[in-house]
C-alpha positions, 0 to 999 in steps of 0.5 A: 500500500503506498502513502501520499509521500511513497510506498509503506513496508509490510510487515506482521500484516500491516502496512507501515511507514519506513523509518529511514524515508524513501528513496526515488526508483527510477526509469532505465528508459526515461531517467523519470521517477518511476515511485518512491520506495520505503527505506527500511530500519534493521529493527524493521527487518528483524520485526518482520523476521519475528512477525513471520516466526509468530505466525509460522506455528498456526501456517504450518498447521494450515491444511495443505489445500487451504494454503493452495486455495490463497494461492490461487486466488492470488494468481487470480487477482495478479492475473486480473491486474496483469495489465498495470502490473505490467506497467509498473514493473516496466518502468521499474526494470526497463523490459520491453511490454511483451516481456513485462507482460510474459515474462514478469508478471505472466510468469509470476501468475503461473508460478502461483498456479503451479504451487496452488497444486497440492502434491504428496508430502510423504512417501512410504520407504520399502520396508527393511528386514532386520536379521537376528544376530550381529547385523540387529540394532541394538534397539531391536536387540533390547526389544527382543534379543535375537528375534528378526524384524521388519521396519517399516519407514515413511519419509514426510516433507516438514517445512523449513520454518521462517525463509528470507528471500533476498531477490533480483532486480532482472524479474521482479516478478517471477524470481520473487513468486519463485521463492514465495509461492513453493515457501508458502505451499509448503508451510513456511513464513517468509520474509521478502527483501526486493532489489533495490531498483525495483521494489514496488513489483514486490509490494503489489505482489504483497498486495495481492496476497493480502487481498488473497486472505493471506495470514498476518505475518506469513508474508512481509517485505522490506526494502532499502539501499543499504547493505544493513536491511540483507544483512539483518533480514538474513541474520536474524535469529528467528530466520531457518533458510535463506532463498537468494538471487544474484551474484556470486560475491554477494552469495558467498557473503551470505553463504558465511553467515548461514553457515554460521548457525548451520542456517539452509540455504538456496543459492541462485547465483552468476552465470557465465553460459558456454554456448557450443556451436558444432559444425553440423549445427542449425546456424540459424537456430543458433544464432537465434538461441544466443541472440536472445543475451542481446534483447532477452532483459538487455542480457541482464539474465544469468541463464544466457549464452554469453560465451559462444565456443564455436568449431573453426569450420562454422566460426567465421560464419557464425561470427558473421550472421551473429553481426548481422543478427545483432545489428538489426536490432532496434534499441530504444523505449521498451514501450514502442512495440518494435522495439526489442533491445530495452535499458539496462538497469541503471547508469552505474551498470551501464558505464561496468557493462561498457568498462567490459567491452573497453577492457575486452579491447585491450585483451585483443578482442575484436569489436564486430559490432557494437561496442558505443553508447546508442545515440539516444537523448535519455535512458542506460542504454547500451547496443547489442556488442559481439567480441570476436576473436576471443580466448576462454583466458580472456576476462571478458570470456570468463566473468559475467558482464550481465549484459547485451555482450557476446564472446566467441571463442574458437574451437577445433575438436569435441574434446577441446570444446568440452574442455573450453566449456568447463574451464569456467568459475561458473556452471549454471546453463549450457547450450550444445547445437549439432545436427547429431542428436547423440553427439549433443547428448553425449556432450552436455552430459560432459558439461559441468552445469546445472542444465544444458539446453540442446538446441534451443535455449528453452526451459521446462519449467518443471525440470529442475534448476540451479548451479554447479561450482560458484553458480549456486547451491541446491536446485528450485522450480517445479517438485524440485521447489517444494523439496528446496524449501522443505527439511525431510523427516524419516519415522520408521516403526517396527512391522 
């Protein structure tokens, strides 16, 4: 709910003023205010940590399908305000109107949808036989020395308890419902802390659910800029997991605190996607598939396929329908319907994505396309940029720019192009094209990465997702959510 002067924190049900005041959210495309965001206090954090501790108990004990029933009437309410919904979170992120819509808000309806379903949590274990003698536990022994038994055993799903989701600022709507639906579906309280540039998404979908009949306390979010809002919102003692989205660094800073107290946690961190182009590929399909780092969010999206490894018989062909690709691209308000290449997020994360293009330069890449600031009078805008000419040691090649920038890196054979492949800090997608369907299975289950795309940069948003090395810890989406977000309980009993 937002005040005369700004948006207002919920917390333990209640919409309240800030205490640090409110701070401007700005439009990446027109440099305009978009609203005036609550700057929270950590006594404000940690009250809405202890508001969802209180009503953590009577949500638990919530019967599954009235917690699904919120659900689905909250993805019907978004639905219903899919339209200004969309607006919003279009001036907040700067995405073009198919993807505000879709992607953002669309997408955050579906995963309400999806977690409105209940699903089994418990599943029965083949019972074991116990033989009388040396392998009896003692237990068994004390009952009946010397006697065989059967143990019978179920496993249950129990709900972790109090969750901080700490979300990014490229989707906030459907990395936030990714969290908060699968949480709340499975019993547990949370407590949301958006991004902040671009936190109003996040109180709207607040909104929805307080309308939705959710409980005072089992949802709250708090915002701010500075550091101290995460910082207590993770560390809190009433808070058992913590969901985060966003780089790595940041991760690892919160991975330290969670380990402290043995707290869970979930971590979706960076990326740095290989994109294997084989000779025998689709170029076409490919090209298509890693154009959508130029236009998809601006390439502000961990999952994209920024460094293309491509064998040297199709290399200066694709380098060259890459260019071709890129520089038809228009670049401009996210608003216009032809428009497919929106801002990125702000003027500080323009000037690092063009500091990695310069730096890209003088490594010995060469510019094949993009590379200067479009020529528009407002906005963070940077043009689709191809680096060509690229080696896997360059850093344009092994960090994440998170932008409209591509690297391509030469290859020869299979081997070498798996090796170039996994010679990366990160492993969250990969992507493999070849006409030889068992050659690009048999290669991306060589990738050391949470997924791997074959042929397409499409998802199934029931297979699981998540990170191998400094890409992330443990795996969401679909089943594989509710399972994140839950610890499993054996009771065993005698047959």
């Amino acid at each position: 709910m937002a005040g005369a002067d700004g948006q207002k924190l919920f917390v333990g049900g209640v919409w309240v003023e800030p205490d640090g005041g409110h701070y401007e959210v700005v439009d990446p495309a027109t440099e305009g205010t978009v609203g005036w965001a609550p700057e929270a206090s950590r006594d404000q954090a940690r009250a809405a940590c202890a508001a969802a501790r209180e009503a953590f108990g009577p949500w638990s004990r919530t019967p599954p399908e009235e917690r699904a029933a919120i659900l689905a009437r909250a993805a019907d309410i978004m639905r219903a305000r899919l339209l200004p919904y969309a607006e919003l979170a279009q001036a907040e992120t700067g995405a073009t109107t198919g993807t505000a819509r879709g992607m953002q808000v669309g997408v955050g309806v579906a995963r309400f949808r999806r977690y409105a379903r209940v699903e089994p949590a418990e599943w029965p274990i083949a019972p074991q036989v116990n033989e009388a003698g040396g392998g009896t536990s003692h237990a068994l022994r004390s009952a009946g020395a010397g006697r065989a038994g059967v143990m019978g055993a179920v496993a249950v799903r129990q709900p972790v308890g109090v969750v901080t989701c700490v979300t990014s600022y490229n989707n906030p709507w459907a990395n936030p419902a990714g969290k908060v639906a699968p949480a709340l579906a499975m019993g547990n309280t949370v407590v949301v802390k958006p991004a902040p540039q671009d936190p109003l998404s996040v109180y709207r979908m607040a909104e929805a659910l307080e309308a939705a009949g959710v409980p005072r306390g089992v949802v709250n979010v708090v915002s701010g800029r500075g550091v101290e809002i995460g910082e207590a919102a993770v560390s809190s003692p009433d808070v058992d997991m913590v969901s985060f989205t966003g780089s790595t660094a940041v991760g690892q800073r919160i991975a330290e605190v969670c380990g402290r107290d043995m707290r869970r946690q979930l971590m979706e961190l960076g990326g740095k996607g290989a994109a294997v182009v084989f000779d025998d590929a689709d170029l076409a399909s490919a090209v298509a598939g890693i154009g959508t780092t130029f236009s998809f969010y601006s390439g502000q999206i961990c999952t994209a396929p920024t460094r293309v490894l491509a064998q040297r018989a199709v290399y200066d062909r694709l380098v060259e329908r890459l260019a071709a690709y890129a520089v038809r691209l228009k670049v401009g308000d996210p608003r216009e319907p032809d428009t497919v290449v929106g801002p990125v997020i702000s003027a500080a994360h323009r000037d690092r994505v063009e500091s990695y293009v310069e730096l890209g330069r003088k490594e010995g890449a060469v510019v094949v396309t993009g590379g200067e600031r479009p020529p528009l009078d407002r906005g963070f805008f940077v043009a689709p940029t191809l680096l060509a000419d690229c080696t896997n040691d360059m850093r344009v090649a092994r960090e994440e720019i998170f932008g409209p920038v591509v690297t391509v890196v030469p290859f020869d054979e299979e081997e070498e192009g798996i090796a170039l492949a996994n010679d990366s800090d990160y492993g969250l997608i990969d992507y493999v094209w070849s006409g030889d369907v068992a050659r690009a299975f048999r290669v991306a289950r060589r990738l050391r990465a949470g997924g791997v795309g074959v042929n397409t940069v499409g998802r199934n948003m029931e297979a699981p997702f998540g990170g191998f090395k400094r890409s992330g810890v443990g795996r969401d989406v679909g089943s594989y959510a509710l399972h994140a977000y839950s610890e499993v309980q054996a009771i065993v009993w005698p047959g």
